[in-house]
C-alpha positions as CSV (number, residue, x, y, z in Angstrom):
1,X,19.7,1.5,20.7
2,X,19.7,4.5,22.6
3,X,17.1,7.4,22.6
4,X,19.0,10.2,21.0
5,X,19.7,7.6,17.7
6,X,16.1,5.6,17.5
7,X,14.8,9.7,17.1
8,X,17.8,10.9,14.6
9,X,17.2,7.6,12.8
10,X,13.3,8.3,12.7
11,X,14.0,11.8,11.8
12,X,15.9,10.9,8.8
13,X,13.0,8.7,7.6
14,X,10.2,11.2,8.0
15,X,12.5,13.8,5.9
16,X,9.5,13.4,3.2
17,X,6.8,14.4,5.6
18,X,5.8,18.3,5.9
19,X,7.7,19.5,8.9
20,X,4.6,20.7,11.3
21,X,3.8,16.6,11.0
22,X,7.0,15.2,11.1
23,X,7.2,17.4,14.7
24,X,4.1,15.8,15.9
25,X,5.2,12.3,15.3
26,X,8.8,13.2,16.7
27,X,6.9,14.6,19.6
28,X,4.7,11.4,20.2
29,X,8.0,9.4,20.3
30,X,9.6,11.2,22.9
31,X,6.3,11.1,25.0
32,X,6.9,7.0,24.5
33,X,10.1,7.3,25.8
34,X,9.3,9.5,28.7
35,X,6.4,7.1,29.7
36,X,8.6,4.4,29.5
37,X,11.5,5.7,31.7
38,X,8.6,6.7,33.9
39,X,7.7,3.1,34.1
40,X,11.5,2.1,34.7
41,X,12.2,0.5,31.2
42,X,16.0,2.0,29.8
43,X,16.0,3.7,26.5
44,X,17.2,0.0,24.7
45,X,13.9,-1.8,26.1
46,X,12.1,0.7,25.1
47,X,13.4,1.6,21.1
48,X,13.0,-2.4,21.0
49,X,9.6,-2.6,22.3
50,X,8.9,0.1,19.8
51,X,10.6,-1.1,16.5
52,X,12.7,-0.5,13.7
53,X,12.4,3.4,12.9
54,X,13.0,3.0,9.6
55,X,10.2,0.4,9.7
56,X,7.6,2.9,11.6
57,X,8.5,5.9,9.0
58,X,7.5,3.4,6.0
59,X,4.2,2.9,8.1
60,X,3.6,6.6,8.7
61,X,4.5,7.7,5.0
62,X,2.2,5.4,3.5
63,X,-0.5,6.4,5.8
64,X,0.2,10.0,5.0
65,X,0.3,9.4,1.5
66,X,-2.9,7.6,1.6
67,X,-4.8,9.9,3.8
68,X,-3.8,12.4,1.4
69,X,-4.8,10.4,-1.7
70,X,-8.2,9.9,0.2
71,X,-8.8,13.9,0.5
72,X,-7.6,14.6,-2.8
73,X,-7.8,12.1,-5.3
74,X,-5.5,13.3,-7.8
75,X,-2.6,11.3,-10.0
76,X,-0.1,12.2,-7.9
77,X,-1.3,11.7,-4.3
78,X,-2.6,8.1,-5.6
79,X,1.3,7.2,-7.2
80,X,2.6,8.3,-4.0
81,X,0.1,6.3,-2.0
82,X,1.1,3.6,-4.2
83,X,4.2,3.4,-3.9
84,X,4.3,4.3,0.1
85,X,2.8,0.8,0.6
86,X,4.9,-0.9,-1.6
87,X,7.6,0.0,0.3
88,X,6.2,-1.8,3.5
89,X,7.7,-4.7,2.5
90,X,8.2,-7.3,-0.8
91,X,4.9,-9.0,-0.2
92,X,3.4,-5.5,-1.3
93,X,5.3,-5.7,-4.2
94,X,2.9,-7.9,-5.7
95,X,-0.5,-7.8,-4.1
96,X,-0.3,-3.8,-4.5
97,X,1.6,-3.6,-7.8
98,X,-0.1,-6.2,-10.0
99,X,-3.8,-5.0,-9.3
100,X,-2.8,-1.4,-9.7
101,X,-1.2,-2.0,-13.4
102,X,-4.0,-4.3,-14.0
103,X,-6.3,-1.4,-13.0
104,X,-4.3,1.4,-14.7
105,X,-4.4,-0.2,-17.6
106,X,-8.1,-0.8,-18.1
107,X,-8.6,3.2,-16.7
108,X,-6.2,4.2,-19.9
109,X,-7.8,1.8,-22.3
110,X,-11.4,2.7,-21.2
111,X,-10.5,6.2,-21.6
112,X,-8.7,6.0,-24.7
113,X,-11.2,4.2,-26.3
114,X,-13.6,7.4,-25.3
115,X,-11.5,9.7,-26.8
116,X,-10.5,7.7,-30.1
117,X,-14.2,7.4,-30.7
118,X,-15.0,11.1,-30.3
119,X,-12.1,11.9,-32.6
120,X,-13.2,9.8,-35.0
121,X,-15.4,12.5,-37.4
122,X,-12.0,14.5,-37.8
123,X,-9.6,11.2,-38.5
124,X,-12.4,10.9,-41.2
125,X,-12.1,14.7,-42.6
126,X,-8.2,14.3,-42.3
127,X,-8.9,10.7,-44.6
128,X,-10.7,13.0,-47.0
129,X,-8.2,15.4,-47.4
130,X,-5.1,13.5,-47.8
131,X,-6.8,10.7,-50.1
132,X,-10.0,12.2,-51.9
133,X,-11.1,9.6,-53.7
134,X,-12.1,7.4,-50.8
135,X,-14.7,9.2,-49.4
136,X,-17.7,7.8,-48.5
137,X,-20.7,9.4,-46.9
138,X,-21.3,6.5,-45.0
139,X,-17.7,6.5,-43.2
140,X,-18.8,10.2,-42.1
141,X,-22.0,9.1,-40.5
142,X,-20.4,6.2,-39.1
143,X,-17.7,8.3,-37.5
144,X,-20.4,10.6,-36.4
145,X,-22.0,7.6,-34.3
146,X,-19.1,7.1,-33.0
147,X,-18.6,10.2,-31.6
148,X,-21.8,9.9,-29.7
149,X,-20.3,6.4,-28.2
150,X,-17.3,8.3,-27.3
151,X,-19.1,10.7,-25.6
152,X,-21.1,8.1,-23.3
153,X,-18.0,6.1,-23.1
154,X,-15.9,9.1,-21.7
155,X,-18.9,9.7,-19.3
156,X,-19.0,6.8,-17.9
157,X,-15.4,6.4,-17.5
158,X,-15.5,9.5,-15.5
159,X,-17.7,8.2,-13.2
160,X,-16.0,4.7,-13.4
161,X,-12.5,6.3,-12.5
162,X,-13.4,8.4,-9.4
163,X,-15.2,5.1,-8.3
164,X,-11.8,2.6,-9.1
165,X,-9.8,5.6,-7.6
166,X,-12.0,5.4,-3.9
167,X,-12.2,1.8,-4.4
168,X,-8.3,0.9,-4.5
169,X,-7.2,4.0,-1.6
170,X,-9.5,1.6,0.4
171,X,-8.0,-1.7,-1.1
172,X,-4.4,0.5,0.2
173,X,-6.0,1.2,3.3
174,X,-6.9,-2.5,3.9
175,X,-3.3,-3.7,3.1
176,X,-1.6,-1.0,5.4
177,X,-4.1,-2.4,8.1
178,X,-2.7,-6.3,7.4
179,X,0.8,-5.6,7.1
180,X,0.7,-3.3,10.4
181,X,-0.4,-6.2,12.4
182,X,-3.2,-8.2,10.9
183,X,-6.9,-7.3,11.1
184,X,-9.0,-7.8,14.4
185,X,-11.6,-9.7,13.5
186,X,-15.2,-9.0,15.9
């Protein structure tokens, strides 16, 4: 492959990277060809000995995405994080997917659960209102108690979900490591 279609074919990857970064990494690629014409490798040797672009943007997106997810933790820099690694390759598919569900879903559960309970006082006014007759002073108090759970419950679910959140942009950190090339062990 020669130089001028390695860099178009590169170019068109990175099209989801801001343009000021997607120059820099453009820029570092023609430096590697430079050097290695410099060195008297021809432009094929040298896109081989490099990759397949499409390949190396995957790489670069999901380390993008995931330094971005690491600076700002929000829901959409961890998606895109997410599903940057994923698309590294089919074994991702499953050691990336399945815990994040699996984590997702006890987030949303823990949280709902939090929020059910501190809700619970008005479920029993609304109770009250549409069927009279079943009120009990006991369900009020109960619902009240509840609402002091949900509170402790929502609490520490804040606390748990900023921890999960760091926790799995490392475990994506980790797996971007192993499928770049393994890990070097010391």
């Amino acid at each position: 492959m020669s130089k001028e279609a390695f860099m178009r074919k590169l170019e068109r990857a990175l099209v989801k990277l801001p343009v000021a970064e997607r120059q820099d990494i453009l820029e570092d690629f023609h430096e590697h060809f430079h050097v290695g014409m410099q060195e008297g490798k021809d432009e094929a040797e040298i896109a081989a000995a490099l990759g397949s672009p499409n390949q190396i943007a995957k790489e670069l997106l999901a380390t993008y995405y995931l330094d971005r997810a690491g600076e700002e933790s929000n829901v959409g820099n961890v998606f895109r994080a997410v599903w940057a690694v994923i698309g590294l390759g089919f074994f991702n598919l499953v050691v990336v997917l399945g815990p994040f569900i699996a984590v997702l879903g006890c987030i949303v559960g823990g949280w709902t659960v939090g929020v059910a309970f501190i809700v619970s006082p008005i479920l029993v006014l609304l109770n009250v209102i549409i069927y009279p007759d079943t009120f009990r002073l006991f369900d009020l108090f109960a619902s009240i108690g509840l609402t002091g759970v949900g509170l402790f419950i929502s609490i520490g679910m804040f606390y748990a979900t900023r921890f999960i959140v760091k926790l799995f942009i490392r475990y994506l950190s980790y797996n971007i490591k192993l499928v770049k090339g393994g890990l070097k062990h010391a």
